[in-house]
Structure formats: structure tokens, C-alpha cells
GUSEPA-129184 format. One line per field, with one value per residue: residue number from 1; y, z, x of N, C-alpha, C in turn. Coordinates in steps of 0.05 Angstrom, whole numbers. Layout:
N
num c(NUM ...);
n_v c(Y ...);
n_w c(Z ...);
n_u c(X ...);
ca_v c(Y ...);
ca_w c(Z ...);
ca_u c(X ...);
c_v c(Y ...);
c_w c(Z ...);
c_u c(X ...);
# end
This chain:
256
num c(1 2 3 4 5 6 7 8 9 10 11 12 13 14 15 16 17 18 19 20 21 22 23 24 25 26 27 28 29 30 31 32 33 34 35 36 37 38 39 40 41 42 43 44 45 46 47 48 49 50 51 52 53 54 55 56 57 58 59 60 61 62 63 64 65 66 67 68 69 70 71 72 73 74 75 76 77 78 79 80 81 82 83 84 85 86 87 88 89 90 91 92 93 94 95 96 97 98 99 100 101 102 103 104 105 106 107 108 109 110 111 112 113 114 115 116 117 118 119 120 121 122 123 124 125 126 127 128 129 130 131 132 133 134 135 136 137 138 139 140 141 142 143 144 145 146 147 148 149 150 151 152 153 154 155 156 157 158 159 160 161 162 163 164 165 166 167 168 169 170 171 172 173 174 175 176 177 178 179 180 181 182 183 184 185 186 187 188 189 190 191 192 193 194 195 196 197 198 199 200 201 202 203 204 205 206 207 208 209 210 211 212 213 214 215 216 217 218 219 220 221 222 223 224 225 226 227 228 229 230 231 232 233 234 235 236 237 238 239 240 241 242 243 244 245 246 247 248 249 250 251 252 253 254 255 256);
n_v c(-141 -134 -144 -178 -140 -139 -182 -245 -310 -382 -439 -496 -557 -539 -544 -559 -582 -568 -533 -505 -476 -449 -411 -390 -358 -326 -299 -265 -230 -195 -215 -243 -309 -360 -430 -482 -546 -608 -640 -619 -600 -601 -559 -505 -501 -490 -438 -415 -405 -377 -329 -312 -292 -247 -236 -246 -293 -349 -415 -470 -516 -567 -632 -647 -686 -690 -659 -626 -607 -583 -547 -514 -497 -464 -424 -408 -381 -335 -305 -290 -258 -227 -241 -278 -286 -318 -382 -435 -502 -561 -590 -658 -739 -787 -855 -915 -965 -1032 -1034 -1087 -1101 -1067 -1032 -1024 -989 -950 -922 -908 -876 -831 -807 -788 -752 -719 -702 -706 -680 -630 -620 -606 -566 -527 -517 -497 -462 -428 -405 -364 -337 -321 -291 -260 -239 -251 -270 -321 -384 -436 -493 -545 -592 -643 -659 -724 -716 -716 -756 -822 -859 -911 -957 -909 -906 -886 -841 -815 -811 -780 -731 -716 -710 -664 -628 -625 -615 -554 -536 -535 -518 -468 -439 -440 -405 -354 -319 -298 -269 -299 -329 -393 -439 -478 -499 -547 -571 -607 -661 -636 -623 -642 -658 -709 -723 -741 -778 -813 -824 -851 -889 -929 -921 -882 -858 -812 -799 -817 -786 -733 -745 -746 -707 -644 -597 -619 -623 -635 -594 -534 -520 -454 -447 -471 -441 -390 -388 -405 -351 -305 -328 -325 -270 -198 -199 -238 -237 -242 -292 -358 -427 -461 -501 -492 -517 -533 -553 -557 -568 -629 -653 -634 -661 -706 -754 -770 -782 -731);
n_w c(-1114 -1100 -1053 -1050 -1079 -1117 -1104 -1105 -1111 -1103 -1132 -1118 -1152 -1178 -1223 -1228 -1194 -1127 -1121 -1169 -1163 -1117 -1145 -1180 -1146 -1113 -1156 -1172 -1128 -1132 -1142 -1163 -1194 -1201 -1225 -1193 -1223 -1234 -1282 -1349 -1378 -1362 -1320 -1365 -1390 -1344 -1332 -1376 -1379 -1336 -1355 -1394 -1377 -1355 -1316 -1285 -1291 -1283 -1316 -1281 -1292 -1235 -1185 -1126 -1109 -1104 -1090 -1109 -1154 -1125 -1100 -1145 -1171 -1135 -1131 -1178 -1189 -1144 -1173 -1218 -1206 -1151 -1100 -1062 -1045 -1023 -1012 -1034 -1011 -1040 -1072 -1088 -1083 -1081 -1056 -1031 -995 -962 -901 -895 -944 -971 -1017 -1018 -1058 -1063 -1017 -1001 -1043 -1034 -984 -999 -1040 -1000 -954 -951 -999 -978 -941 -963 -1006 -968 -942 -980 -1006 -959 -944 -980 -963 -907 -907 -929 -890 -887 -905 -929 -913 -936 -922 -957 -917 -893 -871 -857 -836 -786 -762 -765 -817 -839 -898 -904 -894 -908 -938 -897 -848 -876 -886 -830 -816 -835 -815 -768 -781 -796 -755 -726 -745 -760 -708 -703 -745 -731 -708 -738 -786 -817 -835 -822 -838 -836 -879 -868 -913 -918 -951 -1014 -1067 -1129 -1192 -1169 -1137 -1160 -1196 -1153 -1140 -1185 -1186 -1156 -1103 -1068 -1032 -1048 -1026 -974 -952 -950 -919 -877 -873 -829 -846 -893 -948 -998 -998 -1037 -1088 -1081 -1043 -1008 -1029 -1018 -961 -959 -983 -946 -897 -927 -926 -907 -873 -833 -799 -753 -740 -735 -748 -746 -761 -798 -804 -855 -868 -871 -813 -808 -780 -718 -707 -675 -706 -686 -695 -734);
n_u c(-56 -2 32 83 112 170 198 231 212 223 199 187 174 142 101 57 -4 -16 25 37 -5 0 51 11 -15 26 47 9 7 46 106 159 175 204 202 218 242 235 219 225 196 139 156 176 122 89 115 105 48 43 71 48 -5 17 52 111 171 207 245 282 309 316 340 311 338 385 447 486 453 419 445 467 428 409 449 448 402 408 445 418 385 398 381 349 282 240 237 195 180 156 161 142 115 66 70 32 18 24 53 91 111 119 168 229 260 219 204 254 253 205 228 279 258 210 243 290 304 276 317 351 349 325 380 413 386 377 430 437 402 416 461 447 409 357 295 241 229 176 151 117 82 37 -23 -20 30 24 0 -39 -32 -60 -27 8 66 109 107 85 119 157 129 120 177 191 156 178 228 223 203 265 296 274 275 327 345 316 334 376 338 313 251 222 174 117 59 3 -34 -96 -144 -136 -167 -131 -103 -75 -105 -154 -138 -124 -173 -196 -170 -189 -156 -171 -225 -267 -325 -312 -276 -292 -336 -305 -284 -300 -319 -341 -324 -269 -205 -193 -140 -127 -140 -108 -67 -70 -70 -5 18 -3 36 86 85 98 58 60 96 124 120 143 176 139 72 25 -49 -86 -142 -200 -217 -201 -155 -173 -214 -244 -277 -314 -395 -416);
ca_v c(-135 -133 -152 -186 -132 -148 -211 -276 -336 -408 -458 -530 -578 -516 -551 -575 -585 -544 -522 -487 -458 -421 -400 -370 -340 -311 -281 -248 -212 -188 -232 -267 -340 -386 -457 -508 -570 -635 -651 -593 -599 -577 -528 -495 -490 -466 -418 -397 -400 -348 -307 -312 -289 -232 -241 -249 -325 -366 -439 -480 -552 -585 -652 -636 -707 -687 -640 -613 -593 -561 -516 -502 -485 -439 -405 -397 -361 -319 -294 -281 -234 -217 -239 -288 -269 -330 -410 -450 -532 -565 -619 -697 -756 -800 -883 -927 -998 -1050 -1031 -1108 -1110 -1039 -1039 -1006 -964 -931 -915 -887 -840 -810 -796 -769 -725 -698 -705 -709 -652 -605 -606 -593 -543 -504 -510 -485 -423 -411 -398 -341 -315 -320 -275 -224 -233 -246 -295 -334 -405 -447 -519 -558 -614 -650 -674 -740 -712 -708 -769 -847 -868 -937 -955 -893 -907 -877 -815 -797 -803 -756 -709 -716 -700 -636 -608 -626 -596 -535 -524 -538 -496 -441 -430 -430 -382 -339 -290 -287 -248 -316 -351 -419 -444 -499 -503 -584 -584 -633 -666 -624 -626 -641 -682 -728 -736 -752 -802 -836 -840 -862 -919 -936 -925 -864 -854 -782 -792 -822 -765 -720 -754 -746 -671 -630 -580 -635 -626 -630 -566 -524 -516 -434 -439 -467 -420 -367 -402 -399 -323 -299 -336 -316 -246 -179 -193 -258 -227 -263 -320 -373 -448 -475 -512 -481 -539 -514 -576 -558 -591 -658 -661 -632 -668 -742 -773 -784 -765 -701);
ca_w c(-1086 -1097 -1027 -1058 -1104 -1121 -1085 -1116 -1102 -1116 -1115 -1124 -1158 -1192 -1250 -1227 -1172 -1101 -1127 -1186 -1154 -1103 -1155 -1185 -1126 -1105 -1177 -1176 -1106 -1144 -1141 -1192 -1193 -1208 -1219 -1200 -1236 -1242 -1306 -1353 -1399 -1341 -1309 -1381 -1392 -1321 -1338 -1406 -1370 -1319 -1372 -1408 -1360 -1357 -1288 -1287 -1288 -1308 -1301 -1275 -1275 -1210 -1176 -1110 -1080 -1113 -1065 -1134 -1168 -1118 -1104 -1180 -1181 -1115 -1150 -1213 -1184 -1137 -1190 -1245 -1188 -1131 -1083 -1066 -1018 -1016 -1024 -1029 -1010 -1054 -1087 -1077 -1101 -1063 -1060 -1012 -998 -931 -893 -896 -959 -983 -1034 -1014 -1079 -1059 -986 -1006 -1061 -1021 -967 -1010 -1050 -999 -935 -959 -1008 -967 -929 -988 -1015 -944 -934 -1005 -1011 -931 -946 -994 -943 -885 -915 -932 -871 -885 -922 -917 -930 -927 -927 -954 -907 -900 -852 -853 -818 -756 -747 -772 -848 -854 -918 -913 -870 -909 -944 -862 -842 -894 -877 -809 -809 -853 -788 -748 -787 -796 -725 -718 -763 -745 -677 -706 -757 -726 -698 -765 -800 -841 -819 -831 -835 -855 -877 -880 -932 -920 -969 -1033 -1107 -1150 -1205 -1164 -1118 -1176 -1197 -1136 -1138 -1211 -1186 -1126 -1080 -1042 -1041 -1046 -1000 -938 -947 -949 -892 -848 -861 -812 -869 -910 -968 -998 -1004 -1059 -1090 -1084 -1007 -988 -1038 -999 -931 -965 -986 -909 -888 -935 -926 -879 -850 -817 -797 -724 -744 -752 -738 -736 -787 -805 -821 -878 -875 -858 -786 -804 -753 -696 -705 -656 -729 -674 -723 -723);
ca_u c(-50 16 51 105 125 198 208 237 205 227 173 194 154 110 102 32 -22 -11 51 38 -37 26 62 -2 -16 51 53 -15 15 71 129 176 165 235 196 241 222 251 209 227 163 119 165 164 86 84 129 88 21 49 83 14 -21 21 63 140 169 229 250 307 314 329 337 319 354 419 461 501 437 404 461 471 403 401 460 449 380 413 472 409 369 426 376 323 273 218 232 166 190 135 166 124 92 52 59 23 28 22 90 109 121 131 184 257 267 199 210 276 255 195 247 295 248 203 250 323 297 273 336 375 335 336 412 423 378 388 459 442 384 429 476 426 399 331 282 218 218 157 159 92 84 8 -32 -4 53 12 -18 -26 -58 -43 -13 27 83 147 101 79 142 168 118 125 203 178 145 199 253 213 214 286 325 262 285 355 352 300 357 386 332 301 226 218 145 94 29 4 -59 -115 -147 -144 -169 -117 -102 -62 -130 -169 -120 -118 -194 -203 -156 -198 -141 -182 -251 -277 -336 -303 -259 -313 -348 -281 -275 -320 -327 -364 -308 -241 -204 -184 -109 -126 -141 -74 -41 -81 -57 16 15 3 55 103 79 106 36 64 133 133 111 175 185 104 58 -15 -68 -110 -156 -220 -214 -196 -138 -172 -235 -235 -286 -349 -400 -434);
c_v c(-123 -130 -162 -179 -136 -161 -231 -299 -363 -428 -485 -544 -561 -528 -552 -576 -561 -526 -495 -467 -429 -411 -373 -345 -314 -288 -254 -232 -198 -195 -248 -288 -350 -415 -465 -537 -586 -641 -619 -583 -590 -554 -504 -488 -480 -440 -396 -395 -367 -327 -291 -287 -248 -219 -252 -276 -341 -395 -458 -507 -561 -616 -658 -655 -710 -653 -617 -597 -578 -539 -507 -487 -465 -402 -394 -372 -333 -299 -276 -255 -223 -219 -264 -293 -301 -358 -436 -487 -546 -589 -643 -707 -775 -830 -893 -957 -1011 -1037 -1065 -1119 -1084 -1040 -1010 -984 -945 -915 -891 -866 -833 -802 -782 -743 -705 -692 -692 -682 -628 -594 -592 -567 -519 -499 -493 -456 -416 -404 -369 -320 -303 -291 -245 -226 -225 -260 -301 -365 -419 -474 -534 -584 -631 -657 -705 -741 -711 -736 -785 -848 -891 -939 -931 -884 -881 -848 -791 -791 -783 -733 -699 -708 -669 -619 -602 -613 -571 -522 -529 -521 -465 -431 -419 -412 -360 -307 -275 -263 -271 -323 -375 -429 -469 -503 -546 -580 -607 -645 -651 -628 -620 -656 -710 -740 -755 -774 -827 -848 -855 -887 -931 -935 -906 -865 -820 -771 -804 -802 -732 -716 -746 -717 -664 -610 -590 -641 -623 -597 -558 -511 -482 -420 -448 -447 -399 -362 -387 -363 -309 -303 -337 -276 -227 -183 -222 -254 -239 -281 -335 -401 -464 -486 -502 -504 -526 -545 -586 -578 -617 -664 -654 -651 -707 -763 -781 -765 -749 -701);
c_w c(-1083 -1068 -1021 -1087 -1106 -1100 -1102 -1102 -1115 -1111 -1127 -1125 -1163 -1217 -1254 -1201 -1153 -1116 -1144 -1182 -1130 -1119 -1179 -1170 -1118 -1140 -1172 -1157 -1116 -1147 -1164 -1189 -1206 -1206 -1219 -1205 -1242 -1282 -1330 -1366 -1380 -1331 -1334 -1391 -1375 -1327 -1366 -1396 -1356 -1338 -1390 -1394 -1342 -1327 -1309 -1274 -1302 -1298 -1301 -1257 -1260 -1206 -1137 -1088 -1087 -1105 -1093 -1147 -1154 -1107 -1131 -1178 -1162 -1126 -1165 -1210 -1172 -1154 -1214 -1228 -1165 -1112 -1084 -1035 -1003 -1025 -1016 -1031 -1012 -1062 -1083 -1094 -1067 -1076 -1035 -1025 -969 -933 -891 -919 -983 -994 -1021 -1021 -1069 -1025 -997 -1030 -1045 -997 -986 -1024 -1027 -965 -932 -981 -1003 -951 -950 -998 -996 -944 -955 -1004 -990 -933 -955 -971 -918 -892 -925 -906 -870 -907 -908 -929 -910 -939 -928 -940 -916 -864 -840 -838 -786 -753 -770 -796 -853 -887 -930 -906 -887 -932 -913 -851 -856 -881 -851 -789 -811 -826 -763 -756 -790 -766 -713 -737 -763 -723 -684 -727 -748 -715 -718 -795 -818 -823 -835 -819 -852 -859 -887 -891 -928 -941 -994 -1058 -1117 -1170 -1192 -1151 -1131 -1186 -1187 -1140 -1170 -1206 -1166 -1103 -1069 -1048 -1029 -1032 -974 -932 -942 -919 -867 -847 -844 -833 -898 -951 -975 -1006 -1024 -1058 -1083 -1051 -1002 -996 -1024 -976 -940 -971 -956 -898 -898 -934 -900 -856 -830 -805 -765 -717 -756 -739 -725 -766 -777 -814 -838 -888 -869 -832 -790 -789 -724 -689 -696 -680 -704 -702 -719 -724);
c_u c(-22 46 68 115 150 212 212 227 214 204 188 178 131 106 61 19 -17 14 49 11 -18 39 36 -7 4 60 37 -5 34 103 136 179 191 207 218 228 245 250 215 212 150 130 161 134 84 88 109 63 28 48 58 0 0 45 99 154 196 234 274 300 330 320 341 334 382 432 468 478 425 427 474 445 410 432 463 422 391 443 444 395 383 404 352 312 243 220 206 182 167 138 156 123 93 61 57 24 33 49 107 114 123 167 211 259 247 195 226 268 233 214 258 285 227 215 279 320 293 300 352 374 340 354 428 423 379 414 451 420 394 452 463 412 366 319 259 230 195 152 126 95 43 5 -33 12 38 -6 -19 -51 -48 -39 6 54 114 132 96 104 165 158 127 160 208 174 167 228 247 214 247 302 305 264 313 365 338 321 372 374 311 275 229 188 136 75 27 -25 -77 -121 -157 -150 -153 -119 -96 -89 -142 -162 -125 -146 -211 -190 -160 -178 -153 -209 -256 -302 -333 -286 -274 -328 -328 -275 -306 -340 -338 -352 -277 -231 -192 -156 -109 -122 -123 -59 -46 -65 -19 26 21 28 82 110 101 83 41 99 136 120 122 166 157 89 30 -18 -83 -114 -178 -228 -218 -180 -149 -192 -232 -248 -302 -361 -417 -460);
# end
């Protein structure tokens, strides 16, 4: 297609699942892929799958709840390409657990990594976009963020800040030349899904049953979703979250 011929993208937390299905994506369009990866064993195979595969790819380990690393990283990117045009805010993990006895440490690191991260991440590489006067970033939130899953009080609330900072620093850079956007993913096939349901913590047909569209969705269709919205073809379109979740949020669950 090539619609992001010589564009830099950062994806965070491409190592694996949604993450790395956008970083396929965003390659195949024509764009240079930075994984940023905590773990550096996956960011590396990412990196060699891409390269494989014949697409342009390099990787730089971050920590996206440490202020210092993520502006080492957003620098060290923008010094190796003198520009970076596309940051994908990807980075998660999921833990659930009653909220009266949900454990501290685990509160606080999903905050910090996919809350306290994203800000970091934005304030970093918005510095270098701001100054060029122009950027996309696009912040993965979920459908979570919009509404109540018991046992997921301090992952919803992550998310849920996600949407809300997306619309708040999208209004306020919007004059500057940058978009800020979010797509929130429904329930998709990944590993992590599969996970959860090999460890009975989800079941794969009540989840089924609750989408309208009778299934979970695929890592290719948000990267799809993500593409657009990183695109020129979404150029006044700043500071909003797309659902790509086959109407599980709009839908009241009477049954069809």
C-alpha cells in the first residue's frame, strides 16, 4: 500500500500480541517500525521476524514506568532518524482479582505501565513531534475503559484514564500540528486470551455470547482499525477513541 512510506513508528510493547500484529501492519504500509520492548528477547525476534519478512525494523529497550528510559529511548530514536512521525502506546498486562483484597504491588504496576506509561511515553516523543510540528500518536486503550468488569478495578481504571488523557492533551496539541487518538479493542485473540481461558479465568463462549457479532476479534482488525488512524486519511481526526469490538459496548446484552 505503502501510506506510510518513510514514517517512523514506535510501537511499545511490540514484542507480541496486538502490538506486534500493528507493527506488522504499519510495516506492510511502508513505515519503519522502532519496537520498544521492555523484555529484549521478544523485541529482538520481533525485530528479526519483520526484517525477515523483508520490512525495515530496529529495537530499543525501554521501561515505559521509568521517566529516564523513556526519554533515552525517545532520543536515542529521534537522533538515529531526525524525526519520528508515528508513536503506537501499546504497552500492558492484565491482572484481575476482588477489589477488597487486590494486592497493592499489582494495582500500582498496571497503573504505572499502562497509565503512568502512556503519559511518559506521550510527553517524551510529543516533545520531538511538537517541535516538528506534527505527529500521530495513538494510544491502545480497551473497552474496559468504558464501562464496569468486576474483578477489574485498577486494569479499567487504567484504561479508562487512557481515553481520558487522549482527549486531553488532543484538544491541546491539536493546534500544534500532532493528533492524539485511541482505538479500545474488544475482546481479541491473542495469546494472552488464550491464557486467560486455559486458566479458567475467561470463558470464550460467554464472550462470544456478549459480542453481537457472535465472536472475538482478530489482532489484524485492530491493526487495520490502528493504520487509518494513524494515516493522512484520518488527518481531522484528534482527541477520540474508535471501538473495534464488534458492538460489545453499544449493545444493552438483552439477547438477540
Amino acid at each position: 500500500m505503502g501510506e506510510l512510506n518513510g514514517r517512523i513508528a514506535i510501537v511499545t510493547g511490540g514484542g507480541r500480541g496486538i502490538g506486534f500484529g500493528i507493527a506488522q501492519q504499519l510495516a506492510g504500509a511502508g513505515a519503519e517500525i522502532v519496537i520498544a520492548e521492555f523484555n529484549p528477547a521478544l523485541g529482538k525476534e520481533a525485530v528479526d521476524s519483520l526484517t525477515s519478512a523483508g520490512h525495515k525494523a530496529s529495537f530499543h529497550e525501554v521501561d515505559v514506568r521509568n521517566a529516564e528510559s523513556v526519554e533515552a529511548m525517545a532520543q536515542a530514536v529521534a537522533a538515529q532518524y531526525g524525526h519520528i512521525d508515528i508513536l503506537i502506546n501499546n504497552a500492558g498486562l492484565a491482572q484481575i482479582g476482588p477489589t477488597e483484597t487486590f494486592p497493592l504491588d499489582d494495582w500500582n504496576r498496571q497503573i504505572d505501565v499502562m497509565l503512568n506509561g502512556v503519559f511518559l511515553c506521550m510527553q517524551s516523543v510529543g516533545r520531538v513531534m511538537l517541535r516538528q510540528r506534527k505527529g500521530v500518536i495513538l494510544n491502545i486503550s480497551s473497552i474496559g475503559g468504558l464501562g464496569a468488569w468486576p474483578m477489574r478495578s485498577a486494569y479499567n481504571a487504567a484504561k479508562a484514564g487512557v481515553i481520558s488523557l487522549t482527549e486531553n492533551v488532543g484538544t491541546e496539541w491539536a493546534r500544534h500540528g500532532v493528533r492524539v487518538v485511541s482505538v479500545a479493542p474488544g475482546v481479541t485473540r491473542t495469546a494472552m486470551l488464550q491464557q486467560m481461558v486455559d486458566e479458567g479465568i475467561a470463558s470464550l463462549t460467554q464472550y462470544e455470547k456478549r459480542t453481537p457479532m457472535g465472536r472475538p476479534g482478530e489482532v489484524e482488525e485492530i491493526a487495520k482499525a490502528v493504520q487509518f488512524l494513524v494515516s493522512d486519511r484520518a488527518s481531522y481526526i484528534t482527541a477520540t477513541t474508535l471501538t473495534v469490538d464488534g458492538g460489545w459496548t453499544a449493545w444493552g446484552n438483552l439477547p438477540l
